[in-house]
N, C-alpha and C positions, 0 to 999 in steps of 0.2 A: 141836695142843692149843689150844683156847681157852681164855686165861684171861678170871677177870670184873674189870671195874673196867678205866677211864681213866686215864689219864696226866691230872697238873693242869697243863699249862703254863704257867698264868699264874703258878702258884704256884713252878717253876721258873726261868722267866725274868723273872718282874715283880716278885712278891712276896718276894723274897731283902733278908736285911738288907745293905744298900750297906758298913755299918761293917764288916763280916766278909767277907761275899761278894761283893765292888765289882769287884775284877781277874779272873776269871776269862771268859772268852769266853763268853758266851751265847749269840749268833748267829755263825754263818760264811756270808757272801753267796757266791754268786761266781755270777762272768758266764758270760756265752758265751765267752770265752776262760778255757780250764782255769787260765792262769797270773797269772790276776786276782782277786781276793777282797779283803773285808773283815771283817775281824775286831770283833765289837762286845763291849763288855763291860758288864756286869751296871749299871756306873756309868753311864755312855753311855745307856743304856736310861731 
C-alpha cells in the first residue's frame, strides 16, 4: 500500500523546541564496526 505525503525531517530532527525536546537522540551514527556508534541529541544538533 502506498501511502501519500513525506516524512518532514527537518521538522523532526532540526525544528524541535531544545527547551522540551533537547535530550532525546536524533541521530544514531555507526561505523563499520557494529560495536561503535554515536548518539546525537536534538541539543547537539
Amino acid at each position: 500500500m502506498v501511502r501519500r505525503g513525506t516524512p518532514n525531517l527537518s521538522y523532526n530532527c532540526i525544528d524541535r523546541d531544545p527547551k522540551t525536546h533537547g535530550n532525546p537522540v536524533a541521530i544514531i551514527w555507526e561505523g563499520g564496526n557494529p560495536y561503535i556508534d554515536k548518539k546525537i541529541t536534538y541539543n547537539e544538533l
